[in-house]
C-alpha positions in Angstrom: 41.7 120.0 156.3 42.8 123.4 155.8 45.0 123.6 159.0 46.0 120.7 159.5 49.9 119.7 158.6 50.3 116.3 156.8 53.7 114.9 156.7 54.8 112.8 154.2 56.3 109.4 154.5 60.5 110.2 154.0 61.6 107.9 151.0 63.8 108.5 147.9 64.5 112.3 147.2 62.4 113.7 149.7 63.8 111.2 152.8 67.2 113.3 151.6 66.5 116.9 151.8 64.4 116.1 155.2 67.8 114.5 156.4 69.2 118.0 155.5 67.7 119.5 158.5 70.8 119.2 160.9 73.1 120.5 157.9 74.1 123.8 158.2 74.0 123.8 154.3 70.3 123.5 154.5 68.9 126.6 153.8 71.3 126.7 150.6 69.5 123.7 148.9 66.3 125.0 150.1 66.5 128.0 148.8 67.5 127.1 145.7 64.8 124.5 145.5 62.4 126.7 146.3 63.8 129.5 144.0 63.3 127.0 140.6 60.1 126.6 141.6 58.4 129.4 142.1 60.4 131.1 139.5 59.1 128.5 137.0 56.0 129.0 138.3 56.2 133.1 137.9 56.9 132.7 134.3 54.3 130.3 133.9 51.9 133.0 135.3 53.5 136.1 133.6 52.7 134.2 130.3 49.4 133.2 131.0 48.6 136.5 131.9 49.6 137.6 129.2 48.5 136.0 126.5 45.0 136.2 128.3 45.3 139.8 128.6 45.5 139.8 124.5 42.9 137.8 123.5 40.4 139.5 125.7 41.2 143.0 125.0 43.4 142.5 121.9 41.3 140.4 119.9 37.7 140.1 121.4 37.4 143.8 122.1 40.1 145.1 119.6 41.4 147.8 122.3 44.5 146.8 123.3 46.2 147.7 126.9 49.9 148.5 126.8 52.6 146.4 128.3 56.1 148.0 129.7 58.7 146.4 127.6 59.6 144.1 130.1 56.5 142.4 130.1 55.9 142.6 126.5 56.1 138.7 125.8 53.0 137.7 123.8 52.5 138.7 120.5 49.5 138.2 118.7 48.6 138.6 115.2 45.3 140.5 114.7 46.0 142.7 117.8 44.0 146.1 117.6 43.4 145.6 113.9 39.0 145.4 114.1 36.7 147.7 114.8 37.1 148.6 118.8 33.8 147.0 120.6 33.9 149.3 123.4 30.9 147.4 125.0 32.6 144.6 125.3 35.5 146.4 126.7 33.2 147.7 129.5 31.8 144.2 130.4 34.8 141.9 130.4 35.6 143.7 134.1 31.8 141.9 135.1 33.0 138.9 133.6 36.2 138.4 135.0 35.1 139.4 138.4 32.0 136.8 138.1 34.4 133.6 136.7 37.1 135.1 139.5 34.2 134.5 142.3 33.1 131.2 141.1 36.5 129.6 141.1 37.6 131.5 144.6 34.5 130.5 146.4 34.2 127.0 145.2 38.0 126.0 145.7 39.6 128.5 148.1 37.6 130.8 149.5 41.1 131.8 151.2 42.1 133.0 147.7 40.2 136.4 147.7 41.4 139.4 148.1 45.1 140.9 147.9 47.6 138.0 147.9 49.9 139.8 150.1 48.0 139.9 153.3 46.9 136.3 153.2 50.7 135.5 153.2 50.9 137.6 156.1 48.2 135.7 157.8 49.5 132.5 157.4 53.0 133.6 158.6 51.1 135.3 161.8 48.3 133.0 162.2 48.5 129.6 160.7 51.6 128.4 161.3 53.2 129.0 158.0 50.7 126.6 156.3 48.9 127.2 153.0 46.5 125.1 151.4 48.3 122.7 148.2 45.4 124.4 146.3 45.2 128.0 147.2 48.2 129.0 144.8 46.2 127.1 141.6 43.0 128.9 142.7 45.3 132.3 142.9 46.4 131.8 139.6 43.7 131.2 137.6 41.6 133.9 140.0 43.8 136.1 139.1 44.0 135.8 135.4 40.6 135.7 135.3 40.4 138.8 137.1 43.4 140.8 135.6 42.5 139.7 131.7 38.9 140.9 132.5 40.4 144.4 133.6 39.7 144.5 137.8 42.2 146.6 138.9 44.6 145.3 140.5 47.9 143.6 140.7 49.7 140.2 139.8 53.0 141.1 142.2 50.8 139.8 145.6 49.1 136.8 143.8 52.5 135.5 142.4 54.1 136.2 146.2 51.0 134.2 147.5 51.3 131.4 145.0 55.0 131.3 145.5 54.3 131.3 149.2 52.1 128.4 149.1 55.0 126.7 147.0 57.5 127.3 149.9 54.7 125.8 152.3 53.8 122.8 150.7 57.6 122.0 150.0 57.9 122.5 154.0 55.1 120.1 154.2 56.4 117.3 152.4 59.6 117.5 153.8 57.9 117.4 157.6 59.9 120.7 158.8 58.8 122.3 161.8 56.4 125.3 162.2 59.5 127.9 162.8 61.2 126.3 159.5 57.9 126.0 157.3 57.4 129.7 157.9 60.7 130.5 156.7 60.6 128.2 153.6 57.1 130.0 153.2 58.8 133.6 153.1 61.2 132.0 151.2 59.0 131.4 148.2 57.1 135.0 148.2 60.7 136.2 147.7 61.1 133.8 144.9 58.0 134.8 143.2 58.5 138.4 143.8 62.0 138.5 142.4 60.8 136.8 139.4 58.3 138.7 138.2 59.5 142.3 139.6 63.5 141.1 138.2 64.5 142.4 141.3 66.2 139.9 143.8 67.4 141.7 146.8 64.6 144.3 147.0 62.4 141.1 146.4 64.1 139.0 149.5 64.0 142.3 151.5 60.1 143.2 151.0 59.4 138.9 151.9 61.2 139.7 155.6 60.1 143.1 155.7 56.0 143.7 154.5 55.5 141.3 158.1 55.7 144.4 160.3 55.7 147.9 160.6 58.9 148.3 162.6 61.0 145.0 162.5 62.3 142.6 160.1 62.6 138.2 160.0 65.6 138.2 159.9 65.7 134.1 160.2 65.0 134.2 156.9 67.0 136.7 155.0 69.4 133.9 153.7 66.8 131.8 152.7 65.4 134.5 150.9 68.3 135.9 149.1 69.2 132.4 148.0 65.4 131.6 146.4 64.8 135.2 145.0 68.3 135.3 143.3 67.3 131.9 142.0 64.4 132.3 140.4 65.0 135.6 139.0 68.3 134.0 136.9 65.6 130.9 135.9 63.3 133.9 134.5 65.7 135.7 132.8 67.5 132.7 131.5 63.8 132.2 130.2 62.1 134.9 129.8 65.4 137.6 128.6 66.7 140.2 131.1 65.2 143.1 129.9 64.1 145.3 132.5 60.1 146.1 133.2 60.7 149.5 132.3 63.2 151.4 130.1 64.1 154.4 131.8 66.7 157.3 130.4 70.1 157.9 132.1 69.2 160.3 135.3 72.0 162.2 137.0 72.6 162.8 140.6 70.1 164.3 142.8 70.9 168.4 143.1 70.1 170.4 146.5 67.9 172.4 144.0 65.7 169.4 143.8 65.3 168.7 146.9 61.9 171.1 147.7 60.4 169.0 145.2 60.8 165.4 146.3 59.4 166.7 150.1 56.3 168.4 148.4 55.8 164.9 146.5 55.8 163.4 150.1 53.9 165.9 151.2 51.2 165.0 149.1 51.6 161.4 149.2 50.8 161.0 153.0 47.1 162.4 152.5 46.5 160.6 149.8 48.2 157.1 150.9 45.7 157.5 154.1 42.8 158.3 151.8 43.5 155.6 149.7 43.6 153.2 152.7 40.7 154.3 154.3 38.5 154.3 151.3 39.6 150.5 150.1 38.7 148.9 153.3 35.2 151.4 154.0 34.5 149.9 150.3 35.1 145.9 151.8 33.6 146.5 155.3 30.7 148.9 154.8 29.5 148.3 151.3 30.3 144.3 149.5 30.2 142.9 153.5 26.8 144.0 153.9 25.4 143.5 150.4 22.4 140.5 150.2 24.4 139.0 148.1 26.1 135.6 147.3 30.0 136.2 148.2 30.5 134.7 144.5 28.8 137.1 143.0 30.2 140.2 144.6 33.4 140.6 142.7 30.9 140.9 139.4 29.1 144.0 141.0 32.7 145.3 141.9 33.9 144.9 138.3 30.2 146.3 137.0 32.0 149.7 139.5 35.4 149.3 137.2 33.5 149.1 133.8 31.8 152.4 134.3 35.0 154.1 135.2 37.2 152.3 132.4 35.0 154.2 129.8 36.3 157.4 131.1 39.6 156.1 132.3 41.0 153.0 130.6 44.5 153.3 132.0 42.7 152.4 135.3 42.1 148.8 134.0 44.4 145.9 134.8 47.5 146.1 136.4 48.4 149.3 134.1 52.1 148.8 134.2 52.2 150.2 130.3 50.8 153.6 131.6 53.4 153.9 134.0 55.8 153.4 131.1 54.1 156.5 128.7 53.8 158.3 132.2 58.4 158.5 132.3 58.0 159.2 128.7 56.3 161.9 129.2 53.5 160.9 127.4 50.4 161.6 129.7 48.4 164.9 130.2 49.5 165.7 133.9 45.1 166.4 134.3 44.8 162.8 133.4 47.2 161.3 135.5 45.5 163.2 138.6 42.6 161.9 137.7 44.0 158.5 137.0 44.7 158.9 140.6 41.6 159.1 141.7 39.8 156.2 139.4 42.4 153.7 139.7 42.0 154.2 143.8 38.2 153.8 143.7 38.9 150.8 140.8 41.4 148.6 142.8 39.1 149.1 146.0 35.9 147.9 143.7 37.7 145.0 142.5 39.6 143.9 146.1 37.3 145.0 148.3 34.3 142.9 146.2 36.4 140.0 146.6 38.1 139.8 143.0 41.2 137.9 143.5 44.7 140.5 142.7 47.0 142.0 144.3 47.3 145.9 145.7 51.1 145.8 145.7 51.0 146.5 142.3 48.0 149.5 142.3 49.8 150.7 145.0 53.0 151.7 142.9 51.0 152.5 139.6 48.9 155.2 142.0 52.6 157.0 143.4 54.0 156.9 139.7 50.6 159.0 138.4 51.0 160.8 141.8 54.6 161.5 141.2 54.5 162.3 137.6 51.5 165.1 138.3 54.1 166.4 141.1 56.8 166.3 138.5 55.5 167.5 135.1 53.2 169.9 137.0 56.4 171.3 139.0 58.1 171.1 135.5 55.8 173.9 134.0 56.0 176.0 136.9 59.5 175.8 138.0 61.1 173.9 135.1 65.1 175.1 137.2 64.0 173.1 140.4 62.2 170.2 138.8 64.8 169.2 135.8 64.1 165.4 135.6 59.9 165.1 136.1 60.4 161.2 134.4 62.0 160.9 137.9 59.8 161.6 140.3 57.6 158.9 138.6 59.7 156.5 139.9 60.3 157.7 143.4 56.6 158.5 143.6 55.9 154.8 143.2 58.4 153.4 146.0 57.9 156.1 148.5 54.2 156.0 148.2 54.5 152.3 148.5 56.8 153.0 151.3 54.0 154.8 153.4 51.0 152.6 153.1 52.3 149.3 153.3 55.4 150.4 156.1 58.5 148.4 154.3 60.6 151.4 152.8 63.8 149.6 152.1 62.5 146.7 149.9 60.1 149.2 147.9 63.2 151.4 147.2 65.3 148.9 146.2 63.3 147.3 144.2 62.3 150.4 142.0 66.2 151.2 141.6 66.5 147.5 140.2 63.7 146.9 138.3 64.7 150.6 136.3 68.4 150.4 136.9 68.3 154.1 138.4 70.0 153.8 141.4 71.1 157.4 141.0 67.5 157.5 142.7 68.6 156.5 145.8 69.1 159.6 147.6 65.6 160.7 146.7 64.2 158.1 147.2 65.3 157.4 150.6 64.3 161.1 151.7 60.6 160.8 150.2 59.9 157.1 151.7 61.2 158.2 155.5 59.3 161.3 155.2 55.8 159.0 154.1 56.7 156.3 156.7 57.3 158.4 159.3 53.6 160.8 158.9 51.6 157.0 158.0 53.4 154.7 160.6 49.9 154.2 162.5 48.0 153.1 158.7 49.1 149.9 156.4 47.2 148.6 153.6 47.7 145.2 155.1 45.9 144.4 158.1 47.3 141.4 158.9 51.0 143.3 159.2 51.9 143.3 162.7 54.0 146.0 164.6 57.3 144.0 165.5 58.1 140.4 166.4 56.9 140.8 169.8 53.2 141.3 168.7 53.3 138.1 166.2 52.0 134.6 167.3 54.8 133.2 165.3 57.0 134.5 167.8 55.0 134.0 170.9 57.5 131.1 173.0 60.6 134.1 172.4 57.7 137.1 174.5 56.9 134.5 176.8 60.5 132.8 177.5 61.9 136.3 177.6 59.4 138.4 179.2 56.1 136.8 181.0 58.3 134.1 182.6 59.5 137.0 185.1 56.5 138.4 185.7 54.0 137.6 188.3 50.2 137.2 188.5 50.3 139.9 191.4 51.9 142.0 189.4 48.9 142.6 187.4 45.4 141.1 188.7 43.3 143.3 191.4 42.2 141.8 194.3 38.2 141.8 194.9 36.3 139.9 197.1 32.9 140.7 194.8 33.9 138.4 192.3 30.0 136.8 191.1 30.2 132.9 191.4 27.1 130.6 190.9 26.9 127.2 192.3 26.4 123.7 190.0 22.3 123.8 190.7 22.4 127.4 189.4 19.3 127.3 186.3 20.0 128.4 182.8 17.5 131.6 183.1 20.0 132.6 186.1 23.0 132.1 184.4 21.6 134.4 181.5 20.8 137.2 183.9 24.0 137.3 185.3 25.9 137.0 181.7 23.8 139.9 180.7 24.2 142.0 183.7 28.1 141.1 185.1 31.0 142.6 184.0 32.4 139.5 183.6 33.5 137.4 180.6 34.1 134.3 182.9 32.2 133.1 185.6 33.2 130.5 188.6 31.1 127.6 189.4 31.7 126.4 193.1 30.2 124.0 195.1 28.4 124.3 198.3 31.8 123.9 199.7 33.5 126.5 197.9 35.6 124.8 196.1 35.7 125.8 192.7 34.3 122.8 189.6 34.1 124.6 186.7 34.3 128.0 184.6 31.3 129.4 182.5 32.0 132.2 179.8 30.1 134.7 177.8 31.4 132.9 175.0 29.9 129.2 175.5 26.3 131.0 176.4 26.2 133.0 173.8 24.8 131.0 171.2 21.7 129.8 172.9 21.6 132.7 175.1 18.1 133.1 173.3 16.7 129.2 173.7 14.5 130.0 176.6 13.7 126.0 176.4 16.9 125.8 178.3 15.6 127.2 181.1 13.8 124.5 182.9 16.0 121.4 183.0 19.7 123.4 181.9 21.9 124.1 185.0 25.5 125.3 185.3 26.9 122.1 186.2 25.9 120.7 183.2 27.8 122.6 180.6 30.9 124.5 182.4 34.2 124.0 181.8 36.9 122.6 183.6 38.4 124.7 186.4 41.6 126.5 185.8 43.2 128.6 188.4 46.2 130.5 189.1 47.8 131.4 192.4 49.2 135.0 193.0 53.2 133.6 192.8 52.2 131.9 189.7 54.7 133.2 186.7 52.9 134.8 183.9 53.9 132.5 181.0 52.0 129.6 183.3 49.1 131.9 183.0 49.7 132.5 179.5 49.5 128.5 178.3 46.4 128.3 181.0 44.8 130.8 178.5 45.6 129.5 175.5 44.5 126.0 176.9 41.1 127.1 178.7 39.8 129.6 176.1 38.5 131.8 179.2 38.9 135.6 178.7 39.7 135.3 182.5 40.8 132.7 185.2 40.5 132.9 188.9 43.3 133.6 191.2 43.0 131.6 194.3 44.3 131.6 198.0 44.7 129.3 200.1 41.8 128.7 202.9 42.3 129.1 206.7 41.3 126.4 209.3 41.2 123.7 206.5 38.7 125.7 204.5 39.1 125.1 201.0 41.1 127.9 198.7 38.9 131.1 197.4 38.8 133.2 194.9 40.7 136.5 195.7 40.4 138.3 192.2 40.2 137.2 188.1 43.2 138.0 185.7 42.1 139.5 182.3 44.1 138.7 179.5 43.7 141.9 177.9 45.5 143.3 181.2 48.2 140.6 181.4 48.8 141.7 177.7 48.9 145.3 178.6 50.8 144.8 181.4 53.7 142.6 179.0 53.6 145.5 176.4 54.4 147.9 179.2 57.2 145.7 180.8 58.6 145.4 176.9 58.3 149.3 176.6 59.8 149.8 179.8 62.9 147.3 178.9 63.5 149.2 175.5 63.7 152.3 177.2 66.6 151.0 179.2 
């Protein structure tokens, strides 16, 4: 049931917002509807987190993690007053990762991983629609995984469970696919400007984290309206203090400038290291372990354990070590090496399956990068690097910046969250510079280039673009096209799979008229039942024929894709003398794809 869109019967409250969906007021009520919830929600979550993070390592191990003073809202008594148990300390990561596995695998197996980029995918991919479960699931995952100490963050999980709110609200009110993915962004925003206290850099990252070069711009309203919301709800809640206090910080000098391009300088090697290492850790190590999927998050927090005995600050989120980091208070050796551990420790925890976020390691890894560029350039040249508390903070938007490709939302967010917008000119310089050298590498990949290259989009590409285009713009005609006939055995059929070099293959009739379409696809399952052989034959398991003709437009070609399945469809022409039509060539999607993206490139230019 996990794709499929269940609309609710339209009575009493519900029946009136759906009748809102002609009112050009609509997005207003949404928004704001949307905003209450998921900001309740954040708060809810913030707490919990919380007040699990001090009983495990407050209480039960007696060692204590620090909090920024904006997220400083539990208190309990007893708090780092024992005797530190420092075995426990390095088994709670094995716990939380095995309690985050059982609940993810069991309930929503969609809920592993970094919150961020399933969001993405359901935007791309699924219509907008997220399981009414999956933002429970995240939650508790999350908790689980975060009081434990995996590394990782609680910003994607809260803009996944706020996502999930948008969707389900979409849901009941029986919007459309283009609407529910709106109201879907609309709640990440919400989330995110809750728990960050930042609600324009919050509504910008929701429209902007989708692609590398383009925004949804649909949904900006929508957006502002719910992340505004929720973040008044939290403070009105929660207080208005800011995540992190942060001293007065003047105006950027030209003498500062060398500095801030050396900290992008170093942030682009590292931001593709970082990368590269968290998904070799996911693809080549925990994907090929012989190991229950539940259990793999354990073995990735058994990794974090070992390097939390070294390097505690790389347990958790790690948001109060940012905070001693713009005090000043952190050896600049152990922030570098912080660097490293709490790269390898967010990449153990994700890439095992723990349920967090990497928004939030992301910025904790460019403040420690920043404040070794900083402090370090501080000691050597203290005349060119005056403020070092400063390049924490641009270290941790600008490196966010280059490995996750949304610049503006990450800078704006880091000015509101520390109320340093005299950090703006830096900041700006430093996250173009990163963007530009890491536009080919994001941390999320489910983030697509622009619009264009988004299923979510595909009837504006196919309207605008494919319906000028022509089939014989782009297929090559061949008369060695391999056919087989409806008597043709199973053992055949293999051979020529094998052995052809292509995906789909025509069944015609005696008379040459074409009955059917066989793929590698269909055959590949049983390609190995050699009991097929002997009483299998081609007419008994092809598809459907689909064809195209050489005038045919390419957005008919498109749907005849999407509806057959086949990698490739025959072009026909017609027969002379009354013979029946014949097959004159195949069109490969990937070249009618290639083809568009060259007509698009072609079109920009101009």
């Amino acid at each position: 049931m996990g794709g499929v869109v269940v609309v609710a019967p339209q009575t009493g409250n519900i029946g009136f917002l759906a009748r809102l969906q002609d009112s050009p007021t609509r997005w207003i009520v949404y928004g704001i509807i949307t905003g209450l919830a998921s900001g309740l929600v954040a708060v809810l979550f913030l707490f919990a987190l919380e007040l699990a993070g001090q009983l495990t390592f407050g209480l039960l191990a007696q060692l204590p993690q620090p909090s920024p003073p904006g997220d400083a809202i539990v208190h309990l008594e007893g708090v780092g007053e024992g005797e530190p148990r420092r075995w426990l300390f390095f088994l709670l990561p094995v716990v939380g990762g095995l309690l985050s596995g059982l609940v993810v695998y069991r309930f929503a197996p969609e809920a592993e991983g970094h919150g961020t980029d399933e969001v993405l995918r359901a935007f791309h991919q699924r219509r907008g629609v997220i399981r009414a479960r999956v933002p429970l699931v995240k939650g508790i995952a999350t908790i689980f995984t975060l009081a434990g100490g995996g590394s990782a963050g609680k910003e994607g999980p809260i803009m996944q469970i706020g996502a999930g709110i948008g969707s389900f609200l979409a849901t009941r009110l029986g919007l459309s696919a283009r609407d529910r993915r709106i109201l879907l962004l609309a709640g990440a925003a919400g989330g995110l400007g809750a728990i960050f206290r930042a609600p324009l850099g919050s509504a910008l990252t929701a429209i902007e984290v989708l692609y590398r070069e383009d925004f949804e711009s649909d949904a900006l309203i929508p957006c502002v309206i719910s992340s505004v919301t929720a973040y008044v709800l939290f403070i009105l809640l929660v207080g208005g203090q800011r995540i992190f206090a942060v001293p007065q910080l003047p105006l950027l000098t030209p003498l500062e400038v060398p500095g801030y391009l050396l900290l992008a300088g170093v942030a682009v090697p590292v931001g593709w290291g970082y990368i590269r290492l968290f998904y070799a850790t996911r693809d080549r190590i925990f994907r090929k372990l012989p190991l229950p999927r539940p259990l793999r998050p354990m073995l990735g927090g058994l990794g974090v354990g070992l390097i939390g005995l070294q390097f505690p600050q790389a347990y958790g989120a790690g948001w109060g070590y940012i905070q001693q980091a713009l005090d000043g208070q952190l050896l600049i050796q152990t922030m570098a090496w912080v660097v490293l551990a709490k790269i390898v420790a967010t990449s153990l925890t994700i890439g095992s399956g723990g349920s967090g976020g990497v928004f939030g390691p992301t910025l904790f890894i460019g403040g420690m990068l920043g404040g070794v560029i900083g402090y370090g350039g501080e000691l050597i040249a203290p005349a060119l690097f005056p403020h070092p508390s400063a390049y924490v903070l641009v270290g941790m938007a600008s490196f966010f910046a280059g490995v996750a490709s949304a610049p503006i939302g990450a800078m704006l967010m880091v000015t509101e969250m520390t109320g340093g917008y005299t950090l703006l000119p830096p900041l700006m310089l430093v996250s173009v510079v990163s963007i530009v050298l890491m536009r080919r590498f994001s941390i999320y990949e489910n983030q697509v280039q622009d619009r264009f290259h988004s299923p979510a989009h595909i009837a504006d590409l196919t309207i605008n673009v494919l319906e000028e285009m022509k089939v014989a713009d782009v297929f090559q005609p061949t008369s060695d096209v391999p056919t087989v006939t409806p008597a043709t055995g199973f053992e055949a059929l293999r051979g020529l799979i094998l052995t052809s070099r292509e995906a789909t293959v025509p069944v015609v009739d005696p008379n040459g008229r074409l009955v059917g379409l066989l793929t590698a696809e269909q055959l590949r399952p049983v390609m190995d039942e050699h009991q097929l052989d002997r009483f299998v034959v081609a007419g008994d398991i092809c598809a459907p024929p689909f064809s195209l003709q050489r005038d045919d437009d390419l957005y008919r070609a498109h749907e005849l894709f999407r509806a057959s399945g086949c990698p490739q469809i025959p072009v026909m022409e017609e027969g002379v003398g009354g013979n029946p039509p014949c097959i004159i060539g195949m069109l490969d999607y990937r070249d009618m794809m290639r083809a568009y993206g060259r007509e698009l490139a072609r079109r920009r230019e101009n």
